[in-house]
TITOR-433551 format. One record per residue (C-alpha): residue in three letters; residue number from 1; x, y, z. Coordinates in nm, 2 decimals. Example, Ala and Ser with C-alpha at 12.3 -4.5 7.8 and 13.67 -1.06 7.14 Angstrom:
REM residues 2
ALA  1  1.23  -0.45  0.78
SER  2  1.37  -0.11  0.71
***
This chain:
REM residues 340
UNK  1  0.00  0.00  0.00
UNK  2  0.14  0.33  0.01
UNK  3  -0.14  0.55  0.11
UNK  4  -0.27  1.20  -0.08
UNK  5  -0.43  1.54  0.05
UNK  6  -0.55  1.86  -0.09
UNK  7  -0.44  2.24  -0.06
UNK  8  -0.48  2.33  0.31
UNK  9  -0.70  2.60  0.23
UNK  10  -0.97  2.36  0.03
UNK  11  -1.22  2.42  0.37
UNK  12  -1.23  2.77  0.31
UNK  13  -1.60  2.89  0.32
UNK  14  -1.62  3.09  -0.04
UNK  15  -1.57  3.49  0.03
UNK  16  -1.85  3.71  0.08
UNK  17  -1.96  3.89  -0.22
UNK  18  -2.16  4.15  -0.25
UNK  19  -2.51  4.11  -0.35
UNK  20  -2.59  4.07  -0.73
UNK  21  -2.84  3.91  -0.92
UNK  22  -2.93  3.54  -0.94
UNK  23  -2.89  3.51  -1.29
UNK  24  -2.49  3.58  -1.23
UNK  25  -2.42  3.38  -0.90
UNK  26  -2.27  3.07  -0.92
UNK  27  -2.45  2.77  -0.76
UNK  28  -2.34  2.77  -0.44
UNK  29  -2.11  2.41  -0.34
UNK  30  -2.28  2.19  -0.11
UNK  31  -2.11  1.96  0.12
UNK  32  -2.23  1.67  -0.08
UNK  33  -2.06  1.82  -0.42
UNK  34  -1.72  1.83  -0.17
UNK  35  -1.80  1.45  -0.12
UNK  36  -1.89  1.35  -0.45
UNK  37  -1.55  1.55  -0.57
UNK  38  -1.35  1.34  -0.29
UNK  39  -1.48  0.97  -0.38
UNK  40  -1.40  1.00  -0.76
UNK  41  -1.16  1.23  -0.81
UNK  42  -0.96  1.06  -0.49
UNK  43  -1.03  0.71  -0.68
UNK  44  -0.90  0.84  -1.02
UNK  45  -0.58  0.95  -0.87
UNK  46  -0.51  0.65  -0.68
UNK  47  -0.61  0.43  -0.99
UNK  48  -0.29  0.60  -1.17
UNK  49  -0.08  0.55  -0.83
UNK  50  -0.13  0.22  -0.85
UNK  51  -0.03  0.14  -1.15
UNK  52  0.32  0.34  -1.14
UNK  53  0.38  0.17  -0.80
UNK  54  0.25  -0.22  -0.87
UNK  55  0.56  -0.39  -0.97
UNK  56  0.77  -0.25  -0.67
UNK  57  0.52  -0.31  -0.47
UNK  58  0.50  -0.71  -0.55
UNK  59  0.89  -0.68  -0.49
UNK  60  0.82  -0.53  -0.15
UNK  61  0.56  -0.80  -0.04
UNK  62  0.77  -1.07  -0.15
UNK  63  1.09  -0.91  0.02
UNK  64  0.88  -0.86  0.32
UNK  65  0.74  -1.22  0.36
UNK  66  1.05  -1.45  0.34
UNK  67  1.03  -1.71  0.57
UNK  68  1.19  -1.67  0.91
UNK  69  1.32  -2.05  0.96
UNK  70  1.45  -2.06  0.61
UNK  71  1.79  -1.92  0.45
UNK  72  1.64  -1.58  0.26
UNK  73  1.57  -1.67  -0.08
UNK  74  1.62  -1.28  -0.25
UNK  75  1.96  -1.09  -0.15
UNK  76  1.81  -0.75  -0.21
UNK  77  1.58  -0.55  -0.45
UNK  78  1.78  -0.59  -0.74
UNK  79  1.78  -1.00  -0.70
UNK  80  1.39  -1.02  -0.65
UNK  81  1.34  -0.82  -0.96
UNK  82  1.56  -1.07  -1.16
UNK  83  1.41  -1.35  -1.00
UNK  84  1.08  -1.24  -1.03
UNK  85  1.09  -1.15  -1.44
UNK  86  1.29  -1.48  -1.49
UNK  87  1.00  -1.68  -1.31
UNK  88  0.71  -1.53  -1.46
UNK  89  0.81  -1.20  -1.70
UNK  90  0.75  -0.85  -1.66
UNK  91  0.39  -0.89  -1.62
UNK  92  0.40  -1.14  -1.32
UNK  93  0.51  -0.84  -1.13
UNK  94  0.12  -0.70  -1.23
UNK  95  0.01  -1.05  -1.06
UNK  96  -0.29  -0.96  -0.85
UNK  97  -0.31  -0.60  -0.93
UNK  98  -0.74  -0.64  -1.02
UNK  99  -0.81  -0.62  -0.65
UNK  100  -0.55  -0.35  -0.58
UNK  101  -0.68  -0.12  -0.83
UNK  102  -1.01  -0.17  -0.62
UNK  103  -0.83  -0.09  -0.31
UNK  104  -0.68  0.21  -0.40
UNK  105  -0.95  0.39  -0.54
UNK  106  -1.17  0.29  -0.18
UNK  107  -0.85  0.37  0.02
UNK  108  -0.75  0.73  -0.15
UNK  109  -1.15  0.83  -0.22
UNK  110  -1.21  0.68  0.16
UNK  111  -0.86  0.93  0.27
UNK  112  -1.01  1.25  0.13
UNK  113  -1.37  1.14  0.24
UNK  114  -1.26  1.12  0.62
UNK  115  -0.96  1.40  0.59
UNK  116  -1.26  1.62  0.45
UNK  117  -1.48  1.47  0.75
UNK  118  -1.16  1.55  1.03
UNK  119  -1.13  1.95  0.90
UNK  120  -1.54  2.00  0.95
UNK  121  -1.50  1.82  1.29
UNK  122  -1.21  2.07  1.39
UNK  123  -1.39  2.38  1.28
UNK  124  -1.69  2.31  1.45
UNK  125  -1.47  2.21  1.77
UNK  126  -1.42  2.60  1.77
UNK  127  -1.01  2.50  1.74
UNK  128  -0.95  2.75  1.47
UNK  129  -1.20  3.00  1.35
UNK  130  -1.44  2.90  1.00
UNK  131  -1.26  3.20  0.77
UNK  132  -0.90  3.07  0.79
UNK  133  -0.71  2.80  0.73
UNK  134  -0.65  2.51  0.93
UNK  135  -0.30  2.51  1.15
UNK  136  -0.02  2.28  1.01
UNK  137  -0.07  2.06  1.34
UNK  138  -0.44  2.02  1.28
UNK  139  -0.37  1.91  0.92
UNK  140  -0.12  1.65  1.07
UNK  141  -0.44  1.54  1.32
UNK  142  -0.67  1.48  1.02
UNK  143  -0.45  1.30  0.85
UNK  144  -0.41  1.01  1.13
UNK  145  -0.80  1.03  1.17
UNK  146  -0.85  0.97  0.78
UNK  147  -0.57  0.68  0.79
UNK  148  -0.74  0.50  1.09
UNK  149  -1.10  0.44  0.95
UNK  150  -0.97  0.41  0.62
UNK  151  -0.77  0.10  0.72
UNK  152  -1.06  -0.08  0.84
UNK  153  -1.16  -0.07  0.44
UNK  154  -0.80  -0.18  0.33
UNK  155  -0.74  -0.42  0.50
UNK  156  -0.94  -0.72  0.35
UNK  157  -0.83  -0.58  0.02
UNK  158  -0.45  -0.58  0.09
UNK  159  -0.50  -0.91  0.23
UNK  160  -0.61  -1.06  -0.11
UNK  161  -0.32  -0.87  -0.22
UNK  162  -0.06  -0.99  -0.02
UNK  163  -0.14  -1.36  -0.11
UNK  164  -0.17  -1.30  -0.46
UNK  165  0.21  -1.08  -0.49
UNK  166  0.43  -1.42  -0.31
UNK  167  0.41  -1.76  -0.51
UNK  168  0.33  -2.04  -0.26
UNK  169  0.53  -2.31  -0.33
UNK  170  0.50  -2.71  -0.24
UNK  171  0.75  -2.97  -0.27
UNK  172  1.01  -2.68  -0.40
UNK  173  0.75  -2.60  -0.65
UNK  174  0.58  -2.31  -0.73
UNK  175  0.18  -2.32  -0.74
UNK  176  0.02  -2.21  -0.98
UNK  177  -0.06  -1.82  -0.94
UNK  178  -0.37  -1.76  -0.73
UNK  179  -0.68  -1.57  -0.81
UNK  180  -0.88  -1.31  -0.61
UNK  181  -1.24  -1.46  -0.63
UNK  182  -1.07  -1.85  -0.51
UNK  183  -0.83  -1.65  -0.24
UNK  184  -1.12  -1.47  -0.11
UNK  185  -1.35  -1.81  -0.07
UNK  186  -1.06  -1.99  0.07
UNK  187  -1.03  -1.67  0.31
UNK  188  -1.40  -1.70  0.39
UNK  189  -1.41  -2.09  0.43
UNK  190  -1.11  -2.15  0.67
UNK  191  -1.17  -1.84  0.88
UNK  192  -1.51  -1.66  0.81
UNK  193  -1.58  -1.33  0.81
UNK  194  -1.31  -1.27  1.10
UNK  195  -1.04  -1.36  0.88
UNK  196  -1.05  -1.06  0.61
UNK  197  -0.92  -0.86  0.89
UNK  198  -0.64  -1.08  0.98
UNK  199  -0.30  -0.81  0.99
UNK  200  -0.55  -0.52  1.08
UNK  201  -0.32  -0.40  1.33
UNK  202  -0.02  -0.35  1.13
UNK  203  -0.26  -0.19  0.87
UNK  204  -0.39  0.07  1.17
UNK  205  -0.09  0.14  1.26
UNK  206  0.10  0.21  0.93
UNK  207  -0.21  0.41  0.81
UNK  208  -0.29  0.67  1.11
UNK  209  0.07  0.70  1.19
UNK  210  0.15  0.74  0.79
UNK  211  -0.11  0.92  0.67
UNK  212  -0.06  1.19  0.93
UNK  213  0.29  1.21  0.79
UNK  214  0.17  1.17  0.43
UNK  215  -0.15  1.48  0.48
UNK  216  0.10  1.69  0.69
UNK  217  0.42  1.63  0.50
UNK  218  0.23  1.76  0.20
UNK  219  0.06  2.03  0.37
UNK  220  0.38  2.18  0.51
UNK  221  0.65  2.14  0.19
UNK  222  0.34  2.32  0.00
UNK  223  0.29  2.59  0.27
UNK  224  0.69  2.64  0.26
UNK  225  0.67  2.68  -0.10
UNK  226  0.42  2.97  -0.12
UNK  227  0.64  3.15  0.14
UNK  228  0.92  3.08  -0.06
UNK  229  0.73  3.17  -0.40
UNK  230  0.60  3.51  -0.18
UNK  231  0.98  3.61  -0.10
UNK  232  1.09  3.52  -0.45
UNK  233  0.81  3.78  -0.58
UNK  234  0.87  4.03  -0.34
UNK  235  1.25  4.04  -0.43
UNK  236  1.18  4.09  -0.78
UNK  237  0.91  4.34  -0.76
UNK  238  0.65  4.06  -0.93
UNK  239  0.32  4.06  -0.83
UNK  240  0.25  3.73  -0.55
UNK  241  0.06  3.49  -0.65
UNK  242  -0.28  3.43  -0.46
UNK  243  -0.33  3.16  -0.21
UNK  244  -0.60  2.98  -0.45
UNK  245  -0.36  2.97  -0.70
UNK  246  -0.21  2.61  -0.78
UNK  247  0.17  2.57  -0.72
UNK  248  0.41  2.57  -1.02
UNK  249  0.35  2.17  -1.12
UNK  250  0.74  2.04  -1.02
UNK  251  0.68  2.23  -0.67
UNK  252  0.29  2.06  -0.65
UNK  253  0.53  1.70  -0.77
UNK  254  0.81  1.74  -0.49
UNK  255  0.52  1.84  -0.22
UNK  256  0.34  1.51  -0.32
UNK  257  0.72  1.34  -0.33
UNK  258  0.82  1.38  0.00
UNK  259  0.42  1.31  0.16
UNK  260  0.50  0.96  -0.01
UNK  261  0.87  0.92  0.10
UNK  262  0.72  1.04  0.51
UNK  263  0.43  0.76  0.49
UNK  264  0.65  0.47  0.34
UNK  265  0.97  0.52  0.61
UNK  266  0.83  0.62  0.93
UNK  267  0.61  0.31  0.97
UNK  268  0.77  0.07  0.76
UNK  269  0.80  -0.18  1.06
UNK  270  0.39  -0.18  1.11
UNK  271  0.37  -0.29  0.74
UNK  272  0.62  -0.55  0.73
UNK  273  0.52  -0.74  1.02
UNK  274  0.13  -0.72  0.87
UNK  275  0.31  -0.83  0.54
UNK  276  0.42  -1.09  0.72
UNK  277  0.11  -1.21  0.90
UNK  278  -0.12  -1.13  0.57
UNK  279  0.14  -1.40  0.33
UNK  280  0.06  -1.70  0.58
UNK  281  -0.09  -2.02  0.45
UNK  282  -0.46  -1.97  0.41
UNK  283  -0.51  -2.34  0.51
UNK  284  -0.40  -2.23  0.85
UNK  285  -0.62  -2.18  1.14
UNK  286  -0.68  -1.87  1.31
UNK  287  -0.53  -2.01  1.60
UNK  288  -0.24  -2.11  1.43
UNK  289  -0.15  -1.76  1.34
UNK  290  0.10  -1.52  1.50
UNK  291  -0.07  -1.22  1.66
UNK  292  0.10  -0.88  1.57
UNK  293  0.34  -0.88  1.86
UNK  294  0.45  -1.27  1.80
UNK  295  0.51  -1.22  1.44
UNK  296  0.70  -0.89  1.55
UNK  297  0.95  -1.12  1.81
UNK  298  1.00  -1.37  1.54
UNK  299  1.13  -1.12  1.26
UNK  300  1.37  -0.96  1.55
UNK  301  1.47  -1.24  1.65
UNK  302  1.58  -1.38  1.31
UNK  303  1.68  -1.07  1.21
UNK  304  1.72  -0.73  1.38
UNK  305  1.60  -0.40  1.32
UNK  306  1.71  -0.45  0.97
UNK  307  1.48  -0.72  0.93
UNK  308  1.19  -0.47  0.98
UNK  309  1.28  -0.24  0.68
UNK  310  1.38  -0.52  0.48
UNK  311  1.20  -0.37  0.12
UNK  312  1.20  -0.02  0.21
UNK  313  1.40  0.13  -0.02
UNK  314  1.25  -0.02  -0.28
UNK  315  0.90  0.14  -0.14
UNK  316  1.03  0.48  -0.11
UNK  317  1.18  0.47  -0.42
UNK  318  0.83  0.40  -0.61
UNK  319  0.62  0.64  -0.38
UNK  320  0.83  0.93  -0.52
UNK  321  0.64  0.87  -0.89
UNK  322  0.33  0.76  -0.73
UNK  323  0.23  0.99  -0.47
UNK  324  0.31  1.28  -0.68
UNK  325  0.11  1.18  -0.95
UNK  326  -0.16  1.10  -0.69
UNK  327  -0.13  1.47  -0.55
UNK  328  -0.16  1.62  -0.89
UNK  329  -0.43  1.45  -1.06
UNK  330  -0.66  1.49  -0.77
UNK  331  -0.52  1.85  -0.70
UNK  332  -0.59  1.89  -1.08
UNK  333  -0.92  1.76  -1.11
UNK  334  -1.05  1.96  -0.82
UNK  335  -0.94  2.27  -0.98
UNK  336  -1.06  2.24  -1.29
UNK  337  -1.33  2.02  -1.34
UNK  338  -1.54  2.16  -0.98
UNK  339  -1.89  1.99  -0.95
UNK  340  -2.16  2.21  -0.99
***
């Protein structure tokens, strides 16, 4: 997963005009418009994401998953990449991607849905008045809040993901690639309902902790940059631009950069250890799996701290495309193509 915000001035009630007649005023925007915008716009952009990122991402899962009682069977990104397109080509990197693309348009519509949902709370909490923007700390509070119920919806999806991306083998011979409609009934048969939801701490976790870094991180390179752009101006007698106005595209592309690179290395631990837990047999009774804090022992104990970024790089590396893109096309779409 790797999991995209808005300008931090998008709550802004529209400015007070004076009076003029109806047949010029725009329709006013209704909260349900705002709602409407988040869900598809949100599931465009991560549509694209997700298809920029797929192929490190199956490198990450299967880097993430290696067996703790067995010698490691990839020495780095590198060697799973060759192993991988060897074994099954460049498109067996794509294995599994059908119920990903799901997931990410629910998981970035659901983040601007409930970051949206976290700004109205605050304003009407009285922290910071209706006719200016929110604080940087605030943006970094509705981030987590947006990450923590969205992980309830990604976690049966990343599920079917995870055990999809890492071939299971038998005898020293690898199965045959799974599908999502047979993983989920296996899912469903061996450990009802209950079972979708197997890993959901490391999913909590990575999400409310990441997405406060990956809302806030964004909010406060962009905020830097209009001060920078202000002081630029001001030093070369140019008119500043106006708040509303979008960024120059590289600056709007290195604000959505680093929001990806802050939400793939600061919890990178919580998502390995759920990688871990979410690649397990399906066959395997629920009692048979490790909870969060067992699978977490096993990984240290085999392995170190190292063990629990084992993959990050690679997932750093591929959230620099992907999460600018993902800020840019929504960004985009919002501004120009408004519901009315």
């Amino acid at each position: 997963m790797e999991p995209a915000a808005r300008e931090a001035d998008v709550l802004k009630p529209l400015p007070q005009t004076p009076s003029a007649p109806a047949t010029h005023m725009a329709r006013p925007r209704t909260a349900a418009m705002e709602a409407v915008e988040d869900i598809a716009y949100g599931s465009i952009a991560g549509v694209v994401g997700k298809y920029i990122e797929y192929p490190f991402d199956t490198v990450k899962v299967r880097l993430q998953s290696q067996p703790d009682h067995l010698p490691l069977r990839y020495r780095g990104p590198l060697d799973c990449f060759a192993q991988s397109i060897r074994s099954d080509g460049f498109l067996g990197l794509y294995r599994g991607i059908s119920a990903p693309l799901v997931g990410a348009a629910l998981e970035n519509s659901s983040l601007f849905f409930w970051e949206r949902l976290g700004r109205a709370a605050i304003y009407a909490s009285g922290y910071a008045p209706r006719d200016q923007p929110l604080p940087l700390s605030a943006l970094w509070m509705t981030g987590a809040f947006s990450g923590a119920m969205t992980s309830f919806i990604l976690t049966p999806v990343e599920l079917v993901k995870c055990k999809i991306q890492v071939p299971e083998t038998e005898g020293g011979v690898v199965r045959a690639p799974l599908r999502p409609i047979p993983v989920i009934k296996d899912i469903w048969r061996h450990q009802g309902l209950r079972g979708f939801w197997h890993g959901q701490l490391g999913t909590f976790l990575r999400e409310s902790g990441g997405c406060a870094a990956w809302f806030g991180s964004k909010e406060t390179v962009t905020q830097l940059f209009r001060e920078w752009n202000e002081r630029s101006a001001a030093a070369s007698s140019r008119p500043a631009a106006n708040d509303d106005d979008p960024l120059p595209l590289w600056q709007q592309a290195v604000a959505g950069a680093s929001a990806g690179m802050s939400y793939n290395f600061l919890f990178f631990p919580a998502d390995t250890v759920k990688s871990r837990m979410q690649t397990t047999p399906i066959g395997e009774s629920p009692g048979q799996h490790r909870t969060f804090a067992a699978e977490a022992r096993a990984l240290w104990r085999q392995a170190g701290l190292k063990g629990f970024y084992r993959g990050c790089g690679i997932t750093v590396l591929r959230s620099v495309p992907s999460s600018a893109f993902i800020f840019m096309v929504y960004d985009g779409l919002k501004k120009h193509l408004p519901m009315q």
